[in-house]
Backbone as CSV, one residue per row, in Angstrom:
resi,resn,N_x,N_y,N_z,CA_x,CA_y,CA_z,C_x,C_y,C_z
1,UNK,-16.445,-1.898,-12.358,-17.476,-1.851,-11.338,-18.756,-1.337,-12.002
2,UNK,-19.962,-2.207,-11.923,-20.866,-1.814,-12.344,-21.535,-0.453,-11.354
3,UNK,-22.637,0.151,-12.596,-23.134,1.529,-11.574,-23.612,0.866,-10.310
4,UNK,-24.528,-0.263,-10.063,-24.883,-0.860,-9.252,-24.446,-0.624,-7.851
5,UNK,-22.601,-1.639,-8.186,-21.896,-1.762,-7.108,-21.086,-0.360,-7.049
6,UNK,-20.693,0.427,-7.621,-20.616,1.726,-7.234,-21.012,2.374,-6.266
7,UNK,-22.546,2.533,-6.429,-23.878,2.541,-5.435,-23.647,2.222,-4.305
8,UNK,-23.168,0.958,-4.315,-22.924,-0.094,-2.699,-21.817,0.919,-1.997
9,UNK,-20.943,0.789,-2.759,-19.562,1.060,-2.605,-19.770,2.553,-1.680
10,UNK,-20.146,3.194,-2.419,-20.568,4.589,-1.897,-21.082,4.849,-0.709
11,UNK,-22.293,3.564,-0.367,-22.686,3.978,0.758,-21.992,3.362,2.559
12,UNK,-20.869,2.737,1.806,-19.625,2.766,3.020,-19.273,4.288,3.808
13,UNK,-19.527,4.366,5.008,-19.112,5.249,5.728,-17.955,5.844,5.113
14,UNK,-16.531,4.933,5.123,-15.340,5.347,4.891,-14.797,5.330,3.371
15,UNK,-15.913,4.951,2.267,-15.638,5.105,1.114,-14.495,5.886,0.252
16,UNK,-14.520,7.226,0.752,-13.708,8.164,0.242,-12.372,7.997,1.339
17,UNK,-12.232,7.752,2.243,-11.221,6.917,2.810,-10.531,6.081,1.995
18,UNK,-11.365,5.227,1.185,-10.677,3.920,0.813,-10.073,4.310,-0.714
19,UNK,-10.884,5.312,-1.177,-10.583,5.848,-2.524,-8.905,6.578,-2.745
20,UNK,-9.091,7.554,-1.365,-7.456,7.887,-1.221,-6.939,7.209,-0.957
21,UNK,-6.826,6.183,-0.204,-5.791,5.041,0.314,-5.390,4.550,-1.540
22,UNK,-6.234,3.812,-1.846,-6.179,3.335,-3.166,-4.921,4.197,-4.299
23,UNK,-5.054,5.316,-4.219,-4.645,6.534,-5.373,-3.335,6.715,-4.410
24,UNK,-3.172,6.532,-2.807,-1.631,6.554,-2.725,-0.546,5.552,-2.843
25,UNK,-1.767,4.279,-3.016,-1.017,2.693,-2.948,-1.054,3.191,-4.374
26,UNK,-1.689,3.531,-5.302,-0.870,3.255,-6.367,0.265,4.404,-7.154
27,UNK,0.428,5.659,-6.265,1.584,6.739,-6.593,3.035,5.896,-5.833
28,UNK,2.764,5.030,-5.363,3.826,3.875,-4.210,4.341,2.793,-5.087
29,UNK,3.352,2.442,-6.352,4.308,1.504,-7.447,5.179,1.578,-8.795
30,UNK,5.958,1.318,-8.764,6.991,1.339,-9.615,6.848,0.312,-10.494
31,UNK,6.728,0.788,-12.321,6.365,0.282,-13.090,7.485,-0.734,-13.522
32,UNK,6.701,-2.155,-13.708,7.667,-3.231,-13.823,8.420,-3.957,-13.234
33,UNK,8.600,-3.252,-11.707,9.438,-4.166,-10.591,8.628,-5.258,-10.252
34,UNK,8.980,-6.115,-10.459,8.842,-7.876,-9.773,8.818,-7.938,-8.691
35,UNK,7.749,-8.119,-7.848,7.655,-8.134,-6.342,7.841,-9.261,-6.112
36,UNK,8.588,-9.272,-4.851,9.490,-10.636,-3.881,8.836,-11.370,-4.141
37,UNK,9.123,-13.111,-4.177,8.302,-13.797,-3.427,8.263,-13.851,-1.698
38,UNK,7.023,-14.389,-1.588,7.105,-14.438,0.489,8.241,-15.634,0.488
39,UNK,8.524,-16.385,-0.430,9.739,-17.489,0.398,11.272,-16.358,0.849
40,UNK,11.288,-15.706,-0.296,12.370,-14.999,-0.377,12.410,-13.746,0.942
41,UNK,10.830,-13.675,1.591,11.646,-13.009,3.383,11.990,-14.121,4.251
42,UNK,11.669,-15.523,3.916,12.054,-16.045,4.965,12.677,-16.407,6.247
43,UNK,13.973,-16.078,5.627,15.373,-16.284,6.989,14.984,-14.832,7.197
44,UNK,14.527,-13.813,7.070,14.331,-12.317,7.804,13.386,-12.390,8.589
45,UNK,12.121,-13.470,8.675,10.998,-13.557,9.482,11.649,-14.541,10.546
46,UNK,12.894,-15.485,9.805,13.212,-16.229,11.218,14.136,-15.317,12.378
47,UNK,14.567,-14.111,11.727,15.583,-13.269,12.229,14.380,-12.809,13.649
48,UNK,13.419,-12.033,13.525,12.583,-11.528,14.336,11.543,-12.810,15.327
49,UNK,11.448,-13.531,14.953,11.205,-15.110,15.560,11.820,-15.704,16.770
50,UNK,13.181,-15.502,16.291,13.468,-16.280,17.615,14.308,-15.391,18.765
């Protein structure tokens, strides 16, 4: 991010909102796990569907 958009970034109301969100989504990933594909919830989205 340039200083520029930094700048921008900053002057979001909820900026520092978004900064913690960010820093807990990433204490939440586990290094190297292969995330699902979306085909692979499928029959679980048809479970709640019908």
């Amino acid at each position: 991010m340039s200083d520029r958009e930094g700048a921008e970034f900053e002057m979001n109301l909820y900026y520092k909102s978004g900064v913690e969100f960010r820093r807990f989504d990433d204490m939440g990933k586990v290094s190297g796990m292969k995330t699902p594909t979306l085909e692979s919830f499928f029959s679980l989205v048809l479970l709640f569907v019908r």
